[in-house]
VEXDREN-2710 file (C-alpha; in Angstrom, 1 decimal):
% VEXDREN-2710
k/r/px/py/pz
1/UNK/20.5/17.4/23.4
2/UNK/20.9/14.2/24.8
3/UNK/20.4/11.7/22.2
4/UNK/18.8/8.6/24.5
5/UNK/16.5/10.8/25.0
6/UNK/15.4/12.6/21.8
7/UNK/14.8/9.2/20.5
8/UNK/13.5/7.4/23.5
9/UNK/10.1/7.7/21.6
10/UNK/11.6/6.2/18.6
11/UNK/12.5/2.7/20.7
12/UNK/9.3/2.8/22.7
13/UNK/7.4/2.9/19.4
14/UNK/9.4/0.3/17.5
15/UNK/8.6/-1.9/20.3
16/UNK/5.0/-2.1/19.6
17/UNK/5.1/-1.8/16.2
18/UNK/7.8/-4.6/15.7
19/UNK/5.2/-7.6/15.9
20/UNK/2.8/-6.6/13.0
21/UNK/6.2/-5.9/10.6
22/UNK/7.4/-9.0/11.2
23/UNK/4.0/-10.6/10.4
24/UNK/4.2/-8.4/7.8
25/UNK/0.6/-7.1/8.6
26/UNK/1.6/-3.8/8.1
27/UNK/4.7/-1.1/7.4
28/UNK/7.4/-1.0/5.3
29/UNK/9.8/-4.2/4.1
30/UNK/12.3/-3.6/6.9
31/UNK/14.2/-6.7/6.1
32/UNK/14.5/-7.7/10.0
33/UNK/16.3/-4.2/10.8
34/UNK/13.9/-3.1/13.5
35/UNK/14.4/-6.5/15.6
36/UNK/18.0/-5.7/15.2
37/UNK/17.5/-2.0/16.2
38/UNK/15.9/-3.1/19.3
39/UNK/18.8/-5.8/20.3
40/UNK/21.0/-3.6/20.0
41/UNK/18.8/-1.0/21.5
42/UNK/19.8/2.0/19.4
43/UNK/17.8/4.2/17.3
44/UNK/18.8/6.8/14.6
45/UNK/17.6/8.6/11.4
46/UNK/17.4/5.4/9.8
47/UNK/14.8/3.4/12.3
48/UNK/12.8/7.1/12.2
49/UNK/12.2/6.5/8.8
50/UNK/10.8/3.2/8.8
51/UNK/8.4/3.9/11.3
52/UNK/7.1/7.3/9.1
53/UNK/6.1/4.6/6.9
54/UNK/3.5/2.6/8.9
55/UNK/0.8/3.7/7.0
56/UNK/-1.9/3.6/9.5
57/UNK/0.4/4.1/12.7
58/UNK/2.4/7.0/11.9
59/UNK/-0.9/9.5/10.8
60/UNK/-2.8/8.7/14.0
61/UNK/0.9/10.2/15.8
62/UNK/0.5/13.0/13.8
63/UNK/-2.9/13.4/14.4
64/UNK/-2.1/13.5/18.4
65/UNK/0.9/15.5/18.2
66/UNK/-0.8/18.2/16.3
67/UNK/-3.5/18.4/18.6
68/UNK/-1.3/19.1/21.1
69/UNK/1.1/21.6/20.0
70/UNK/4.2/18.7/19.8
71/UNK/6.3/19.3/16.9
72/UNK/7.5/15.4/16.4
73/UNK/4.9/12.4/16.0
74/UNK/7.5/10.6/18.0
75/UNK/7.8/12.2/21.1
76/UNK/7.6/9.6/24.0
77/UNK/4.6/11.4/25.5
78/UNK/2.7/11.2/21.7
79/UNK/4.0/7.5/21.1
80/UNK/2.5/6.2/25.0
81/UNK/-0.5/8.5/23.9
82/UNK/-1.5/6.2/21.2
83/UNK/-0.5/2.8/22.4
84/UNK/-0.6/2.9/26.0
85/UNK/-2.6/6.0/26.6
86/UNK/-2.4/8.8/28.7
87/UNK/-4.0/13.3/28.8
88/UNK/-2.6/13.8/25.5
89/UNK/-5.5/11.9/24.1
90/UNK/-7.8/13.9/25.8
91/UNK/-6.9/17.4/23.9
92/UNK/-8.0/15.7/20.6
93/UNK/-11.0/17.8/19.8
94/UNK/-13.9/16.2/17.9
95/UNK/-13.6/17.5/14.7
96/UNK/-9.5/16.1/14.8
97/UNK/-10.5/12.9/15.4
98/UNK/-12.9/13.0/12.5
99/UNK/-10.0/14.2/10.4
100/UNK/-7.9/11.8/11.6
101/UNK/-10.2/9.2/10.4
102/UNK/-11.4/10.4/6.6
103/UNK/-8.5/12.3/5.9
104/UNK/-4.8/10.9/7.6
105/UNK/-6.5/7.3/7.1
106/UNK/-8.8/7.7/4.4
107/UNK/-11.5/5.2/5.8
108/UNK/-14.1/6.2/4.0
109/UNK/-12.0/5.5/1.1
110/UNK/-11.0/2.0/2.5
111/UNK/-14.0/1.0/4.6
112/UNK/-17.5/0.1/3.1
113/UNK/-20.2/2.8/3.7
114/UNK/-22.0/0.9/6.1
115/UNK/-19.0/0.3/8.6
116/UNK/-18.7/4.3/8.0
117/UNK/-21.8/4.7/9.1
118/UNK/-21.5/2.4/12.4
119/UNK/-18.4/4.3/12.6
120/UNK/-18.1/8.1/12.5
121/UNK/-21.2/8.4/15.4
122/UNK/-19.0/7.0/18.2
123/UNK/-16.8/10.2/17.8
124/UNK/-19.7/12.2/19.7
125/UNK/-18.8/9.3/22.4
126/UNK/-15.4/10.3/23.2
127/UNK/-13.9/7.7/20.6
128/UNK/-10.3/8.7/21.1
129/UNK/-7.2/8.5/18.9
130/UNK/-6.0/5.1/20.8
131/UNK/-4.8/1.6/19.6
132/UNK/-7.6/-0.1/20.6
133/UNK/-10.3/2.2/19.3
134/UNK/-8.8/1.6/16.0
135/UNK/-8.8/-2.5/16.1
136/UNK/-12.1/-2.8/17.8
137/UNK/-13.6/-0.3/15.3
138/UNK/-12.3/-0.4/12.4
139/UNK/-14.1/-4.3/11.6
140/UNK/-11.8/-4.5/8.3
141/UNK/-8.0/-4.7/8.9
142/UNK/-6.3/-1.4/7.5
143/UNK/-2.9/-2.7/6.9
144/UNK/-1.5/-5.4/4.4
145/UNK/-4.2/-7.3/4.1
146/UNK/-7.8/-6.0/3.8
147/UNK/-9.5/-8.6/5.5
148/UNK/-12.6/-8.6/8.5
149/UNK/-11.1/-8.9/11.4
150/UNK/-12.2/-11.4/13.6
151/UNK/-12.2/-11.7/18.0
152/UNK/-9.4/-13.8/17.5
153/UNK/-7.5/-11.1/15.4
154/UNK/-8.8/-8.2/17.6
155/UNK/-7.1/-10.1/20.5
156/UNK/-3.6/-10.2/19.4
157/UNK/-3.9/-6.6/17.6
158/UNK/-4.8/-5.0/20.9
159/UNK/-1.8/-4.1/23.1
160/UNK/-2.9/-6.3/26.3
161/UNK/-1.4/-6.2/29.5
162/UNK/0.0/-8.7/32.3
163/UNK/1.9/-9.9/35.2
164/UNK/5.2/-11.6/34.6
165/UNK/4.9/-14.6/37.3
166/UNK/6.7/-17.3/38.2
167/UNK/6.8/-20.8/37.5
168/UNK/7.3/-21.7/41.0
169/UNK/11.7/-22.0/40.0
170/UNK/14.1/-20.4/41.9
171/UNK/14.2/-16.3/40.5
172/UNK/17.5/-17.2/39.1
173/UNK/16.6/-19.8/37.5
174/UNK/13.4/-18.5/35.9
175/UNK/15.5/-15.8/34.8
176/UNK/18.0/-18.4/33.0
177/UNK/15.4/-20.0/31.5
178/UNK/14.0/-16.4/30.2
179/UNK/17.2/-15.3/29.0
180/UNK/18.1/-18.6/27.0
181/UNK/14.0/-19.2/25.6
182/UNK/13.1/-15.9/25.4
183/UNK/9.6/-16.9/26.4
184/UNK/7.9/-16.0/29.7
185/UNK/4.4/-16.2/31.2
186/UNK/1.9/-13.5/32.4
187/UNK/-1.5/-13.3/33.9
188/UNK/-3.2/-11.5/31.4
189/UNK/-6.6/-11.0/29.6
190/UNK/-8.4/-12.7/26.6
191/UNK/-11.2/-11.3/24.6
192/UNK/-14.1/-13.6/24.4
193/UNK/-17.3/-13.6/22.5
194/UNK/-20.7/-14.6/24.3
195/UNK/-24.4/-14.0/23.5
196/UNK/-23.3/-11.4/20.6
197/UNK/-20.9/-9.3/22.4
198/UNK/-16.6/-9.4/23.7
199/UNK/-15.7/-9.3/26.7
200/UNK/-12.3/-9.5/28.9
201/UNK/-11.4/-12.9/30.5
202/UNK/-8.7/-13.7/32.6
203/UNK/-6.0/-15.9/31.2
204/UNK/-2.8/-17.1/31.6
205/UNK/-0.2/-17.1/27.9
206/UNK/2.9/-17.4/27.4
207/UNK/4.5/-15.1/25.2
208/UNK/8.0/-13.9/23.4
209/UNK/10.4/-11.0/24.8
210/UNK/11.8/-10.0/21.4
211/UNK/15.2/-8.4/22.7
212/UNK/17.7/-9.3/25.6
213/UNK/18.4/-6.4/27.1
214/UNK/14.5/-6.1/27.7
215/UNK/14.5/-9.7/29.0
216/UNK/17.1/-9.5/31.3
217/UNK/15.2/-6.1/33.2
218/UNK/12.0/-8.2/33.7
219/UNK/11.3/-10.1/36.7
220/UNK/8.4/-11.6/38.4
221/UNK/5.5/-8.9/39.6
222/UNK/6.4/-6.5/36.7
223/UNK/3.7/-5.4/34.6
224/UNK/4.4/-5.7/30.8
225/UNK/2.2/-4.4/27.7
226/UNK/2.2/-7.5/25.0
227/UNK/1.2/-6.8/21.1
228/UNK/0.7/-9.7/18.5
229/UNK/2.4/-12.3/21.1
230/UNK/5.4/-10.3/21.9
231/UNK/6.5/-7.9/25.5
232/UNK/6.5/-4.5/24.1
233/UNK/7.9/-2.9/27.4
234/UNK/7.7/-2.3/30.9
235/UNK/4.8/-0.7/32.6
236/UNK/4.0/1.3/35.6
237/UNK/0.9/0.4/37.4
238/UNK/-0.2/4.1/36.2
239/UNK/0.2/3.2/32.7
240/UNK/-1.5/-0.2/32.8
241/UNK/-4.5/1.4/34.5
242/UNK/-4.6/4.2/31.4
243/UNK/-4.3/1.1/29.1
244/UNK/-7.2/-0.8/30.4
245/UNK/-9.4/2.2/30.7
246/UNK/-9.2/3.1/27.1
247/UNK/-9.3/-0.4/25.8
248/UNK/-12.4/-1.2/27.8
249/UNK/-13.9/2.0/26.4
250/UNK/-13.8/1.3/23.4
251/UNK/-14.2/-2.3/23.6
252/UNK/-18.1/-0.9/25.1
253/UNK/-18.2/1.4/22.1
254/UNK/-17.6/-1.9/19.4
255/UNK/-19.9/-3.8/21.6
256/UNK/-22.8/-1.4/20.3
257/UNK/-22.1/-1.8/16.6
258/UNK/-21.5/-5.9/16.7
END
């Protein structure tokens, strides 16, 4: 087998779940190994076990995988599943999802019974196993710090989506000025709060492309996904469609329990 390939899900989900170690919001002390992973774009046995360890990551890719007959959590198609979103999430029945929640994350362990209660009913209204439905949800942070989380936090949590554009420079020279600062801008999304509920805004940020081999494949036009200020990867229009349905969904669904 092709080893790019059996660990292309391995990459993709170190990408996204780079931001919050380094924050240390969550994970295991990887001592700066998965930024060097990604520069060097590379992924082994190793960077597989770090990301076992996210403690409230890697149960939600079990949770998909299982429910849809994929033997590794890791599998590219599982790991877009949960942070992008695509069918996969879908197949989760019901009564998997609930599982996911009071037994792979032990909520009702870690959550007071009241947010339980606001919780668990939103199941019945196709709460899927997604990123977002898990930060706009889940009101107390389930990671490394057990704190409420707040629309600020929810924000940079989310995986968010944008256009790479231009700062009116040359292409080449936008792209020497990437390459050197590491920092580009996108037209993007914000979540605001007004008369009691969120709600997407258009916006403009800048923001940090961890690793150069990523930065030097973006241009102006391309659509990137962003998590906790950072470009996670490249999207297709396909997948940033998928990624705005689901987080809209369950933005609704947190919108009724606010």
């Amino acid at each position: 087998m092709d080893q790019s390939h059996k660990f292309s899900g391995v990459l993709t989900c170190t990408r996204y779940a780079f931001a919050p170690n380094y924050y240390h919001y969550c994970g295991p002390d990887t001592r700066g190994d998965l930024g060097e992973y990604l520069e060097r774009e590379l992924a082994d046995k190793g960077l597989v076990e770090h990301l076992t360890k996210f403690e409230t990551l890697y149960p939600y890719l079990r949770a998909i995988a299982a429910a849809n007959s994929i033997s590794d959590p890791l599998d590219q198609r599982v790991v877009e599943a949960y942070w992008v979103g695509n069918g996969l999430l879908e197949k989760v029945s019901e009564r998997d999802v609930f599982k996911a929640l009071t037994e792979f994350q032990h909520l009702p362990k870690r959550l007071p019974k009241k947010e339980m209660r606001w919780l668990l009913p939103k199941i019945d209204r196709r709460a899927r196993l997604h990123h977002s439905f898990h930060v706009f949800n889940v009101f107390t942070r389930t990671g490394h710090h057990t704190v409420k989380q707040t629309v600020e936090t929810m924000d940079e949590c989310r995986v968010s989506w944008g256009k790479v554009i231009s700062d009116k420079r040359p292409f080449d020279q936008l792209r020497a000025r990437q390459a050197t600062s590491n920092k580009i801008y996108i037209k993007s999304q914000k979540i605001g709060y007004e008369k009691g509920k969120m709600e997407m805004r258009p916006a403009v940020r800048e923001v940090m492309v961890l690793d150069e081999p990523l930065a030097k494949r973006l241009k102006p036009g391309d659509w990137v996904s962003v998590h906790w200020g950072f470009v996670c990867d490249r999207l297709t229009e396909m997948q940033v469609k998928q990624l705005e349905k689901y987080t809209l969904h369950h933005l609704k669904l947190a919108n009724e329990t606010i």
